[in-house]
Structure formats: structure tokens, C-alpha cells
N, C-alpha and C positions, 0 to 999 in steps of 0.2 A: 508449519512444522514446529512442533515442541522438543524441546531437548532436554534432558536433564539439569543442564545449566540455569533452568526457572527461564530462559528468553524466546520470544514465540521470533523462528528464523524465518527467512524469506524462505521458497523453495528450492530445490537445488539451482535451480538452472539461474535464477537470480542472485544465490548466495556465491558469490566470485570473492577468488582472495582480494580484488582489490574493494570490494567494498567489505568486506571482513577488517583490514590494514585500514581501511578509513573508519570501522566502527572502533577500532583501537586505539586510533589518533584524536578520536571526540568529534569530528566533524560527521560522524552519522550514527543514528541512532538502534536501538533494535527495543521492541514493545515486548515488557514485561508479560510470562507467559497467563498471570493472573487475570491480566487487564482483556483477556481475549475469551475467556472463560462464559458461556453463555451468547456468544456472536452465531448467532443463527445462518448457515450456508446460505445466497442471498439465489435466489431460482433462475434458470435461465429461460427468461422470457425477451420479447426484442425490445419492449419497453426501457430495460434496461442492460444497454450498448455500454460494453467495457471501453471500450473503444472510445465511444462519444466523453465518457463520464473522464476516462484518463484523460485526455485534452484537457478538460475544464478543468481536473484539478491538478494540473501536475508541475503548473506555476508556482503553487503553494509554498513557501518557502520551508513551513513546519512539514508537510508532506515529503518533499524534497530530501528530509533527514533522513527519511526511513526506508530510499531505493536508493537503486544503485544507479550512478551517472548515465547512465548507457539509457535509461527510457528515462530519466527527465530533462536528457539536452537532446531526444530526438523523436522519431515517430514511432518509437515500440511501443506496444503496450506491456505492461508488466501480466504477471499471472491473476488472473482475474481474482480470486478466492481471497490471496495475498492483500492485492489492492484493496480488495472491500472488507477484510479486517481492519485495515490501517485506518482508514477513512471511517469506519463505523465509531470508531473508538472517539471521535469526534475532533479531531484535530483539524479539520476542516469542512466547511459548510456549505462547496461548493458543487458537490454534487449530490447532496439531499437538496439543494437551490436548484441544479439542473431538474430532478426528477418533479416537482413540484411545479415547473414553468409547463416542461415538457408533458404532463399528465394526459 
């Protein structure tokens, strides 16, 4: 979701004041709304498991900036769409590694 503000936000249901009050405090981050410009909706086929791909990357420490505590200290997955903007942008390389093992 884009906002006037220029910064692309998570969706609602991810956007919580407290990870709002932690993008305030510099411990989380939020991707510029320029930077997502041309990220192609990615299709839902089963080859590619939100599910599977958030596990593998949700260690990431650079990934980590840009959710909210609630799915990277547990088994949620976050909003698929969201997730694979974040991760396309290339901040980590672990689940275009996933999809290339798993082919």
C-alpha cells in the first residue's frame, strides 16, 4: 500500500502501532514507495509456497527490519504480496536460492 507520504506500507493488518512506534524509533524500516515501482504481482502457483519461502527467509536480519515482530519471532506468515515486494527488492537472496534448488 502506497501513501502519500512517498513510503510503500505493509498492509493493514501488518501495519500495528507498534511496529509504526518501532519505524519511529529507527529500529524498523519501511521501503521507499519509488523502490517498488515496477515489481510485478508474483502468481499463485504451488511452486511458489509463501509459506515455505517465509521460513527460509525470515532469519534475515535486513528482512527482519521491514516486519513486524509478530511473524519474524513466530510461525505467521506475513501478507504474501507484501513479502515478495520486500524480498524482490533484493535485500535478500534466500528465497530466489529457495526457488532455484527447489525447481
Amino acid at each position: 500500500m502506497v501513501h502519500s507520504i512517498g513510503y510503500f506500507l505493509p498492509p493493514d493488518e501488518m501495519c500495528t502501532l507498534t511496529f509504526m512506534r518501532d519505524v519511529l524509533k529507527g529500529e524498523k524500516k519501511l521501503l521507499m514507495a519509488s523502490a517498488t515501482t515496477g515489481i510485478p504481482d508474483i502468481p499463485r502457483i504451488r511452486e511458489i509456497n509463501a509459506a515455505v519461502i517465509w521460513a527460509d527467509i525470515k532469519g534475515d536480519e535486513t528482512i527482519k527490519q521491514y516486519f513486524p515482530d509478530i511473524f519474524t519471532d513466530s510461525e505467521r506468515t506475513p501478507n504474501r504480496d507484501y513479502m515478495f515486494k520486500v524480498e524482490s527488492i533484493g535485500f535478500c537472496k534466500s528465497s530466489s536460492r529457495y526457488l532455484f534448488e527447489n525447481a
